[in-house]
N, C-alpha and C positions, 0 to 999 in steps of 0.2 A: 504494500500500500504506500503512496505518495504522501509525502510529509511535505505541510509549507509552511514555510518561515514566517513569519511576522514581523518583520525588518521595520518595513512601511509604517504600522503603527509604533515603533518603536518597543517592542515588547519580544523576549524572547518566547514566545507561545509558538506550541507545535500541536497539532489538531493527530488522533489516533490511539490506538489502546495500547500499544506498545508505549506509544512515547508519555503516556500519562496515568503506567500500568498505577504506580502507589497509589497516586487519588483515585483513582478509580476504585481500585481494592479496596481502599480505604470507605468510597463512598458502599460498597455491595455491603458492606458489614454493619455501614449504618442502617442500611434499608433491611436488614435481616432485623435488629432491635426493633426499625418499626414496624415489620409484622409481627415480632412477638407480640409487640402493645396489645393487637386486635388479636392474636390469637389464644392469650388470657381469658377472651370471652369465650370461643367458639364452642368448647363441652359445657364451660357451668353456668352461663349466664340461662339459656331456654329451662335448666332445667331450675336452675335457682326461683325463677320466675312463679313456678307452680308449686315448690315445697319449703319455699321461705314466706313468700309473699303473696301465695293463696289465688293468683291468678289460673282462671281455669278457660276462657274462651284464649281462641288462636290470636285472633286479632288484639284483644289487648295487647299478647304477651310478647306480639313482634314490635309493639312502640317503639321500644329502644332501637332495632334495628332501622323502621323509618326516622327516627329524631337521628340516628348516626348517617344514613345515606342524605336526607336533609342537606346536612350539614356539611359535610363532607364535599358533596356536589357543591355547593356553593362556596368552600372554602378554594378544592381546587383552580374552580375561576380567580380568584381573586389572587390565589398565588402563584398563578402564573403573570397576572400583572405587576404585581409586588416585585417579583425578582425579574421581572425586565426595568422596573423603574430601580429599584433601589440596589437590586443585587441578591444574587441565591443565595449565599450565606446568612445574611439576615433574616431571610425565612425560613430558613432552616432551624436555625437556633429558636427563635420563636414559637418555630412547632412543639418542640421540646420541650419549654417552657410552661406552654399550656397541658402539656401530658404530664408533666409531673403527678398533681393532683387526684389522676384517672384511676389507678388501683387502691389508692388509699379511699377514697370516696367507695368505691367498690368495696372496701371491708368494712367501712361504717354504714352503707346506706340503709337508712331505718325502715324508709318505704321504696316502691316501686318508682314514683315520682324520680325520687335520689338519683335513679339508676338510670333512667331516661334523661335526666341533667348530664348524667357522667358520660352517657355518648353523644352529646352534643359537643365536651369537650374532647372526646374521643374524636369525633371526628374532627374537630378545628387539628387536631394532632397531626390526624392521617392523613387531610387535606395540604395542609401546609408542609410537612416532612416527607413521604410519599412524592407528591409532586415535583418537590424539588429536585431529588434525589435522582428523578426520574431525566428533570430537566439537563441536570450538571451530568450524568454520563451522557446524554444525546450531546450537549455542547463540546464533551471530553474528544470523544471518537472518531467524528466525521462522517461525514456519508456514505463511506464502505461496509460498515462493520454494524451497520447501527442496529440492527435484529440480534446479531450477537452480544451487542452489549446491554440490547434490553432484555434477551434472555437472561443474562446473568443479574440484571436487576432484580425480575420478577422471580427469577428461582431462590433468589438468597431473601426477599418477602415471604412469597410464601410457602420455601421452607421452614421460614422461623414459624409460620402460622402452622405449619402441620406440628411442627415438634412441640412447641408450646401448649397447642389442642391436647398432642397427645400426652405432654409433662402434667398438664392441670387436671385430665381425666383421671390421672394416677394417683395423684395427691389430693384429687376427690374421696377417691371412692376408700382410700387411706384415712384419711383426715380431716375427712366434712367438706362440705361447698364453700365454706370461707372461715377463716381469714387465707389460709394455707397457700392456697394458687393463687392467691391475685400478690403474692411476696414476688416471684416471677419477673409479674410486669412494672413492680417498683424498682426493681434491678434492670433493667431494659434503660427505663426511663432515665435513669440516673446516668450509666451508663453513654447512654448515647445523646444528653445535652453535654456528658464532658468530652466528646468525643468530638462534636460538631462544632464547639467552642474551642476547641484547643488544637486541632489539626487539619480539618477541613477547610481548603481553599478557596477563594471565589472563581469562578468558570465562566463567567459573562464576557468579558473581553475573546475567550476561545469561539462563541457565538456571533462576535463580532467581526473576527476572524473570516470564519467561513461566510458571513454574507458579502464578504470580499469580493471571494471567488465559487462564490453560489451559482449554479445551472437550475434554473425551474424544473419542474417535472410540470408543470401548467404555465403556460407563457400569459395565462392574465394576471398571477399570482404575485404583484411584483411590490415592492418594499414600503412602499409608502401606505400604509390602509389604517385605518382609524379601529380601535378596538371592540364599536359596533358593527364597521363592515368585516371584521375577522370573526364575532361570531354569526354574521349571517353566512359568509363562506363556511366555516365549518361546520355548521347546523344544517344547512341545508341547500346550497346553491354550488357548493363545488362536489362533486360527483362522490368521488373516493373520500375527501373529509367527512360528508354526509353519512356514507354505506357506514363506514369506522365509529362515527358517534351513534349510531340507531343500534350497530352490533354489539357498542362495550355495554348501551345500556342493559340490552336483552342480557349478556352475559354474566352482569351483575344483577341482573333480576333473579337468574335462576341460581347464582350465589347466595343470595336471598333468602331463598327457599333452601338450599345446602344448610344453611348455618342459625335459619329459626326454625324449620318444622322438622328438619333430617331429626334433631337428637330427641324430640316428643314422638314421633314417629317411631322412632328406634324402641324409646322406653313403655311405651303403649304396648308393644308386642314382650315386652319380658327381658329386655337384655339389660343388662347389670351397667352403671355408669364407668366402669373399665372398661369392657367394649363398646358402648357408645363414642368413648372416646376414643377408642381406636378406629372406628371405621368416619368417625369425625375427622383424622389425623389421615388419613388413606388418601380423599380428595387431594386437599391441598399439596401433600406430600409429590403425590406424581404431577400435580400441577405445577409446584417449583420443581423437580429436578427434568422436569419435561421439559422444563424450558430453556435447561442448559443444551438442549438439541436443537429443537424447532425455531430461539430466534436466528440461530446460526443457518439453520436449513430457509427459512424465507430469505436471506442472502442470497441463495446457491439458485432456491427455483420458484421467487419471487410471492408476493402477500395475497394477496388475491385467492390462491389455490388451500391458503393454510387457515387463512378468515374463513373462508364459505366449509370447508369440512369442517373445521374443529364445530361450526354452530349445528351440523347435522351428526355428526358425533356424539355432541353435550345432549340434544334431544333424544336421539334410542338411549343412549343412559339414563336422562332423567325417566324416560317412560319404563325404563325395566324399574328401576327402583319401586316405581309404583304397582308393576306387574308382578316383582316376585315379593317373598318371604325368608327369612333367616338368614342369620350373619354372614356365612360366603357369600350367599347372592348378592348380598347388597354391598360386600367389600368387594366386589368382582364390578358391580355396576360403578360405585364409588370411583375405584383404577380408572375406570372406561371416562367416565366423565369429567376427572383430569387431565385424562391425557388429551379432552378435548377441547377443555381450556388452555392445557399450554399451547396449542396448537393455533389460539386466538390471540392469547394475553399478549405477551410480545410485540408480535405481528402487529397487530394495532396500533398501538405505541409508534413502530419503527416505520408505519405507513403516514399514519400522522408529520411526522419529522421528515420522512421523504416528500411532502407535495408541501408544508407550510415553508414560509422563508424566513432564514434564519432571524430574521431581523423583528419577526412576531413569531416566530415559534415557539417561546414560552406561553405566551397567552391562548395560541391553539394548542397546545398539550392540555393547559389548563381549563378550553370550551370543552375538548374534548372528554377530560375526567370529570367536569361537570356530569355532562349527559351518561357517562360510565356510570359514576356513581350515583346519579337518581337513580337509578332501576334498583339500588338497595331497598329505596325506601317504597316503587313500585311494586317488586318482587313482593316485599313485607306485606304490604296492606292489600295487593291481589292474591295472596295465599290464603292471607289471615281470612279474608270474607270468603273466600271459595269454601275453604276448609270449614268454617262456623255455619255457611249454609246448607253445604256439601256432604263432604269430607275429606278426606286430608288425602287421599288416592286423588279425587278428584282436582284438588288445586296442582298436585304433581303431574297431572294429564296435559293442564290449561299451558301453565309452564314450558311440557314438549314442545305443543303447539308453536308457541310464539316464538321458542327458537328455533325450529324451524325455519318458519318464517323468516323470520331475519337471515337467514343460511339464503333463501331465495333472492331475500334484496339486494345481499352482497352480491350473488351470481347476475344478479340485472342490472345493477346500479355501478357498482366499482370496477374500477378500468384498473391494469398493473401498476404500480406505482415504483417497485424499486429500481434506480437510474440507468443498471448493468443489465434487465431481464429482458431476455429477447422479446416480450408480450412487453415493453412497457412503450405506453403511447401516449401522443401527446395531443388528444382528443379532453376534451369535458364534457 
């Protein structure tokens, strides 16, 4: 891969993963602390819900989940303008700052209220660290590599969410639903504001860099656009940013539904909260180390083909879950349905960063984790009613459906995006 100097601005800045392997490592380690954050919740918050604080319908008990996608969705927007104005560094450390608080609250909270407060801050957390995180390896590596460096992002997320899921199921069913696992995510926390304060570099001048010697992947897309006209481009009017934000949000819909009905489902049928959490720890598990493959593989044979499967993947697995019974089945379907998110997660990310310009590409990363991350709080509150008027099979059907769905918009809507794939074209 071609390294350029940065002479002209006067800066010795070199764009690539080789040339900025430490921060980069450095940053994959901070994004593992902040999936552990959220992966603190993943076993004992659903269940906590119903045998601490007496909630019994679906839809109360995924609040927390929508007050976290909420928020989260609205935080990402905002931190991707923050760190084009001010600098990633500074939102980073700020994310941190606000997650402090998030496990400690979690071992005192008196009522369910409490808990729905603490993923509000959860998500200002995950919005603003997440994000950024996200943004400073796109700026680090350049436009060759960039699948692979989002894979390494999202596998070292959520890795830490499967292992954490699967630390806290353990020290559940050990030592009660709290105080014990939410110790975990105060060590995360602490952790990784000293980490983000004390060695983490700023990477914006790198993104300055490359809108140097930027090539479009869309030739209307050009540097000058106001932060209203960049979310009407990525929302809806440039082709491929469009497919990208309708598929992360379905993705995170049926995330959604993984992470508030999967472990009441599970426990309705008689499985002990040690296996709950393990086949809690199953998804995400092959989702991050899946993705130490797949963003590297959308480099080789381009996004488009790894978007549209992984969303018809994630549907036959959500719909077996709901077709079969007992612990292999549903750790067999679990496997299946991350390997179909890593096959998206990435890829979207690195599709995104391929058609924005550098010069607003913080800010569409950040439209884009918007619309990702409302489908938390969609997934949440269309389960919850399906389920309460239903049943819990049935809101895991609705679910297939619509990612499906989104597997077809991608096949009709989204053109190739990566610079080097023989399919990439330069149509909208």
């Amino acid at each position: 891969m071609s390294v350029v100097s940065d002479r002209a601005a006067g800066r010795g800045v070199r764009l690539g993963l080789k040339e900025n392997l430490a921060q980069f490592s450095l940053l994959v380690g901070v994004n593992a602390l902040v999936g552990g954050m959220i992966g603190q919740e993943r076993t004992v918050l659903p269940l906590l819900a119903e045998e601490e604080f007496g909630l019994t319908a679906f839809t109360a008990t995924l609040t927390f989940i929508a007050a976290f996608g909420i928020v989260k969705a609205a935080t990402n927007f905002f931190a991707g303008t923050l760190s084009d104005r001010y600098g990633r560094k500074p939102v980073l450390v700020a994310g941190w700052i606000v997650g402090i608080p998030v496990p400690l609250l979690l071992i005192w909270a008196p009522s369910w209220g409490w808990v729905i407060f603490v993923n509000v801050l959860l998500g200002i957390n995950q919005g603003l660290t997440w994000s950024t995180t996200v943004i400073m390896k796109i700026d680090l590596v350049g436009p060759q590599r960039r699948g692979f460096a989002m894979g390494l992002n999202e596998a070292a997320g959520y890795g830490a969410v499967a292992a954490t899921a699967l630390a806290t199921g353990y020290i559940a069913e050990k030592w009660g639903l709290r105080p014990e696992p939410f110790f975990l995510g105060l060590a995360y926390a602490g952790l990784g504001l000293s980490l983000s304060v004390l060695f983490v570099k700023e990477t914006r001048h790198h993104a300055r860099l490359e809108a140097a010697t930027h090539t479009p992947t869309n030739n209307d897309l050009h540097d000058k656009l106001s932060t209203g006209e960049i979310f009407k481009i990525t929302s809806f009017r440039e082709k491929s940013l469009s497919a990208c934000s309708q598929a992360g949000l379905v993705n995170n819909l049926n995330d959604g539904l993984a992470w508030g009905l999967f472990p009441i489902f599970f426990a309705t049928a008689g499985l002990s909260i040690g296996r709950i959490g393990i086949l809690a720890a199953i998804y995400p598990a092959v989702w991050g180390l899946g993705q130490l493959y797949t963003g590297g593989l959308s480099d080789r044979v381009g996004r488009k083909p790894l978007i549209a499967g992984g969303m018809f993947t994630q549907a036959v697995a959500i719909a077996w879950m709901a077709a079969v019974s007992g612990f292999w089945p549903w750790a067999a379907g679990a496997a299946v349905l991350g390997a179909g998110t890593a096959m998206v997660y990435p890829t979207l990310l690195a599709a995104i960063g391929d058609v924005a310009h550098p010069s607003w590409r913080a800010r569409s990363v950040g439209i884009y984790r918007l619309w990702r991350d409302a489908g938390f709080a969609v997934g949440a509150l269309l389960a919850g009613v399906i389920a309460d008027l239903v049943s819990i099979e049935a809101a895991i059907y609705a679910v297939a459906g619509l990612t499906a769905a989104s597997g077809l918009v991608v096949m009709a809507r989204m053109y190739e995006t990566h610079p080097e794939s023989e399919r990439a074209t330069l149509e909208t």
